[in-house]
C-alpha positions in Angstrom: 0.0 0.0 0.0 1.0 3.8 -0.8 0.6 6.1 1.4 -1.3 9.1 0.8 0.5 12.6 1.8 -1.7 15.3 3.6 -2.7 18.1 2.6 -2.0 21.1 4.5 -3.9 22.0 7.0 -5.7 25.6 6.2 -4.8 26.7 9.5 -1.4 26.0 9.4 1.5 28.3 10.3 2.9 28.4 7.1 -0.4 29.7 5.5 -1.5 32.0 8.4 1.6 33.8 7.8 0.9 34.2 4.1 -2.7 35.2 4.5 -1.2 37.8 7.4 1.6 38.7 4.8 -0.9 39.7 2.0 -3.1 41.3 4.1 -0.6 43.7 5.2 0.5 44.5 1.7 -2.9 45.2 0.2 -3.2 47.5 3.3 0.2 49.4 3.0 -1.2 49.4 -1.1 -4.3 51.1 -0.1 -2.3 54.0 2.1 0.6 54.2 -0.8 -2.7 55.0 -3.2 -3.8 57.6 -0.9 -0.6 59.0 0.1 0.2 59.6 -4.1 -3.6 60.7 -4.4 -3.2 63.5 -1.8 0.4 64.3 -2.2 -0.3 65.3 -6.1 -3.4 66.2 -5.6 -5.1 64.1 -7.9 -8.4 63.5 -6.1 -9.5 67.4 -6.1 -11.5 68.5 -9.1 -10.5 70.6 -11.4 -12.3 74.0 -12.1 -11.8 76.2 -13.8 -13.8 78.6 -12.0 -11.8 81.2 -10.0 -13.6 81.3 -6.0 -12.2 82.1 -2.4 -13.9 82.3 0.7 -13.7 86.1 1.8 -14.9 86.3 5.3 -17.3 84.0 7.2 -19.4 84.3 10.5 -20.1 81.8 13.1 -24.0 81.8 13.8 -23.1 78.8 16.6 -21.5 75.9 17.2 -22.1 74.3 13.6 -23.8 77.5 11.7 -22.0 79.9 9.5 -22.6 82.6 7.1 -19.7 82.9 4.3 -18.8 85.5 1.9 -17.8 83.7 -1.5 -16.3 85.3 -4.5 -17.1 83.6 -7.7 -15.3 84.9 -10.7 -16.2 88.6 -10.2 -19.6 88.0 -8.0 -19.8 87.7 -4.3 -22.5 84.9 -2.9 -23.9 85.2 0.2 -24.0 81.1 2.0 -25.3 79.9 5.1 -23.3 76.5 6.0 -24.7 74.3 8.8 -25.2 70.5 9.3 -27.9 70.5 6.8 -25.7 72.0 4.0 -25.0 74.8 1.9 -27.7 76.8 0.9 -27.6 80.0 -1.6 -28.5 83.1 0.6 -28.3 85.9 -1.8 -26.2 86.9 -4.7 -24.9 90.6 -3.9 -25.6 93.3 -6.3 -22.5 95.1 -5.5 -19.9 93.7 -3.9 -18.5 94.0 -0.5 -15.1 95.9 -0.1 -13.7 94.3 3.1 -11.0 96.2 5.2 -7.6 94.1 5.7 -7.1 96.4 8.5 -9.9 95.6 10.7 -8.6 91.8 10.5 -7.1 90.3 13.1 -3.2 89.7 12.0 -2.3 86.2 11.5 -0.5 83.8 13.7 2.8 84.0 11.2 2.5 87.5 11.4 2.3 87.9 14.9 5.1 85.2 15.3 7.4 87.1 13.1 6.6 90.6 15.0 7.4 89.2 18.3 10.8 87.3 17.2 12.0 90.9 15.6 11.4 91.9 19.1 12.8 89.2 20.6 10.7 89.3 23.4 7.2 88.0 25.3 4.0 88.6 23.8 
């Protein structure tokens, strides 16, 4: 009589290791994909519309009102949990004062380290 060889046991350590081995490398594939998607910014879509946010109010916790510049229009949009919805288009646009701003933290960073000293 021959005897019959047995097959390997599908919970054996050779093939948990494999399964643990591919599993990892789809994984680290999946992050690699993302990591090029973000880092050439191949996921964002491409407009040709020219926009910014100008200025925005906070209405509450997750409420807003934001300025919007589209092209050579500003919109008037209320952002909240429900979504963006279209205010009102203005018929003449807004001049905003830089002055008035707050400066930012890069700015205020820089003034103190010509300083060189506590805020």
């Amino acid at each position: 009589m021959t005897a019959m060889a047995q097959p390997a046991s599908p919970l054996s350590i050779g093939s948990l290791a494999q399964l643990s081995l591919s599993l990892i490398a789809i994984v680290a594939l999946i992050l690699a994909i993302g990591w090029i998607l973000k880092r050439f910014k191949l996921n964002a879509p491409r407009g040709s519309v020219d926009s910014e946010v100008l200025d925005q109010l906070s209405l509450g916790p997750r409420e807003r009102v934001v300025l919007v510049r589209i092209g050579e229009a500003q919109v008037l949009v209320g952002v909240g949990a429900g979504g963006i919805v279209a205010l009102t288009p203005l018929a003449t646009p807004i001049s905003l004062k830089e002055a008035s701003r707050a400066p930012a933290f890069a700015d205020r960073l820089l003034d103190i380290m010509k300083r060189g000293g506590t805020p």
